[in-house]
C-alpha positions in Angstrom: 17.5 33.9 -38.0 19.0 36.8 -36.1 19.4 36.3 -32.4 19.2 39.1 -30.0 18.2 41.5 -32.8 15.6 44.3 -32.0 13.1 44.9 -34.8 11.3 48.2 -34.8 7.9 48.5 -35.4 6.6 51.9 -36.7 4.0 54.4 -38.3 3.5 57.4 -39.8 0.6 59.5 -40.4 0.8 62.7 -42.2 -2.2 65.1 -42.2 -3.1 67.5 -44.7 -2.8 70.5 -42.6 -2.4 71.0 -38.7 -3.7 68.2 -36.6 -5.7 69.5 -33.4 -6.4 65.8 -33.1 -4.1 62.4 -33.3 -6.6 59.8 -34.5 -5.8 56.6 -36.2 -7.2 53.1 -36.8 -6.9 51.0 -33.7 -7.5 47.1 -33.9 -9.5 46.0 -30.5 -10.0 42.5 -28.9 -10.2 40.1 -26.2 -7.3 39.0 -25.0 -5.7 35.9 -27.3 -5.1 33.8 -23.8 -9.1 33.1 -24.2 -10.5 30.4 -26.2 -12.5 33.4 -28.3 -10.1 35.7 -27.9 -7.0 36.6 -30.8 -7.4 38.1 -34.0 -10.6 36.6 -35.1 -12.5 39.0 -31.9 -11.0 42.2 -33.3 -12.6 45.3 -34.1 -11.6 48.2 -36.1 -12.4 51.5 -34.5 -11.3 54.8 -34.7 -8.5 56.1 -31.7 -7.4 59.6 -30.7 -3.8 59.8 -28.8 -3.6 61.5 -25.9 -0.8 62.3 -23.8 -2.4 64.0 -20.9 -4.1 60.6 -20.0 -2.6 58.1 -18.4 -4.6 55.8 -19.1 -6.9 53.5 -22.1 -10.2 54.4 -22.4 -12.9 52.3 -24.4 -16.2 53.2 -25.0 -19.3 51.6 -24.3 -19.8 50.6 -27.6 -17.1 48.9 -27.0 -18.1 47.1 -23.9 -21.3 46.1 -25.9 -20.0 44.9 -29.3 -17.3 42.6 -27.6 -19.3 41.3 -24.6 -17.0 42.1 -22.8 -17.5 41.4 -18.3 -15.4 44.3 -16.0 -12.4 42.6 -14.6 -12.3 45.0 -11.9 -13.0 48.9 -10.9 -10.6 51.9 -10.7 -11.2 55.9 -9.7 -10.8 57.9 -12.9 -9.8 61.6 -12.1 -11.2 64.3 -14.7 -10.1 67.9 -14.6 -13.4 68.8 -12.1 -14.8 65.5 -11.5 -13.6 61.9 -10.3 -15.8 58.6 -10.5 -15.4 55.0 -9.8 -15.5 53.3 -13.4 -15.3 49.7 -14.7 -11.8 48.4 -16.0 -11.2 45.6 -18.3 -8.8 43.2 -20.2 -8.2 43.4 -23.7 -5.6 43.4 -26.5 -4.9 46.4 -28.7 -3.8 46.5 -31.8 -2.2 49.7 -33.4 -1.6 50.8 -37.3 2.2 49.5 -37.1 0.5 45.9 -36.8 1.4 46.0 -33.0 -0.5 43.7 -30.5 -0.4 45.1 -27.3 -1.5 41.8 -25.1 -3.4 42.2 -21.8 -4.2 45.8 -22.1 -5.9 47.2 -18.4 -8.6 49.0 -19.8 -11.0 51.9 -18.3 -14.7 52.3 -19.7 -15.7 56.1 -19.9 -17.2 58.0 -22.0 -15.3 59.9 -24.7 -16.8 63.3 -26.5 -17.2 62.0 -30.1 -19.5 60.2 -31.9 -16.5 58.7 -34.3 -14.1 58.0 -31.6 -14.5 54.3 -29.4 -10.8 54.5 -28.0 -8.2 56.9 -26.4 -4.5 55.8 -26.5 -3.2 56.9 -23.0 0.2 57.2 -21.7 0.1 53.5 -20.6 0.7 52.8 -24.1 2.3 55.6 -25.5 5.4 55.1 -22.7 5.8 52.1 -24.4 7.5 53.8 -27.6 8.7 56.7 -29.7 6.4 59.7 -30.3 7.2 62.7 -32.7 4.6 65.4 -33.9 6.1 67.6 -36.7 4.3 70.4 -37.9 6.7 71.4 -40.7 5.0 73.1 -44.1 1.6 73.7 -42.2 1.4 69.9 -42.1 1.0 67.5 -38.8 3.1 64.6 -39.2 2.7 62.2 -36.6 4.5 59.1 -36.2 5.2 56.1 -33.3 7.6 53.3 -32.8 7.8 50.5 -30.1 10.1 49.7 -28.5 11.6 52.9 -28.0 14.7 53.6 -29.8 18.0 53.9 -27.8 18.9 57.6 -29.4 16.0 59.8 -28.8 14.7 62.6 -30.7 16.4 65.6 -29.4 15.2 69.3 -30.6 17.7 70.7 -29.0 20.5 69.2 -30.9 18.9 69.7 -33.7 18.0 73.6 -32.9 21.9 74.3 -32.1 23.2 72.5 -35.4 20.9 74.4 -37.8 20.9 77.8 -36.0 23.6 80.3 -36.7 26.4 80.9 -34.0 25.9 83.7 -32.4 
């Protein structure tokens, strides 16, 4: 066995044409610290990814399929609106076979019939993000952890653009 060794864990998802939308399988439960808990509570659902929030949302759907009981309350801040909304515990599970343990959770409402979760920036943070839109195709793709040598456009813009 390797000791001290960081193992990447990573996805791709390439679109057929330009994305307006990140949505991928996500795996929800309750948290595996519960005697019902772990893999055998998980649901499939479908997720968007979305960088202006910062946090997880879940439907309630959600809420109703797993039984779930708020863990607490927090004040959710729209563009023109605020409210006080129920907040739960949960694990997420995300297409690079990821389990994301004790996930703080927001109930809300999200505008689509075929979307029960939105990936915020409290899980996002947690990795590597790249959207590509080479050839009039979206390719989206996420790692965790995050890798020590970031994507850099920059670099990349100055090594392929002629001196000037």
């Amino acid at each position: 066995m390797v000791k001290d060794k960081i193992f990447y864990h990573a996805f791709r998802i390439q679109y057929p044409r330009i994305a307006r939308e990140l949505i991928t399988n996500i795996h929800i439960g309750l948290p595996s610290i519960l005697p019902h808990g772990g893999s055998k509570s998980f649901i499939s659902v479908k997720g968007i990814w979305d960088t202006g929030a910062t946090g997880t949302v879940i439907t309630k759907s959600i809420v109703d399929k797993l039984k779930l009981s708020p863990t607490g309350k927090t004040k959710v801040l729209g563009l023109n609106s605020s409210a006080v909304k129920d907040t739960y515990i949960l694990d997420i599970g995300l297409p690079n076979k990821v389990r994301i343990p004790n996930c703080n959770v927001i109930e809300s409402e999200i505008n689509s019939k075929e979307i029960e979760v939105l990936i915020g920036m409290d899980i996002i943070q947690l990795g590597d993000l790249a959207i590509s839109n080479a050839n009039n195709r979206t390719t989206f793709s996420y790692c965790i952890p995050a890798h020590k040598n970031p994507v850099d456009l920059v670099e990349k813009s100055i090594r392929v653009n002629p001196k000037r």
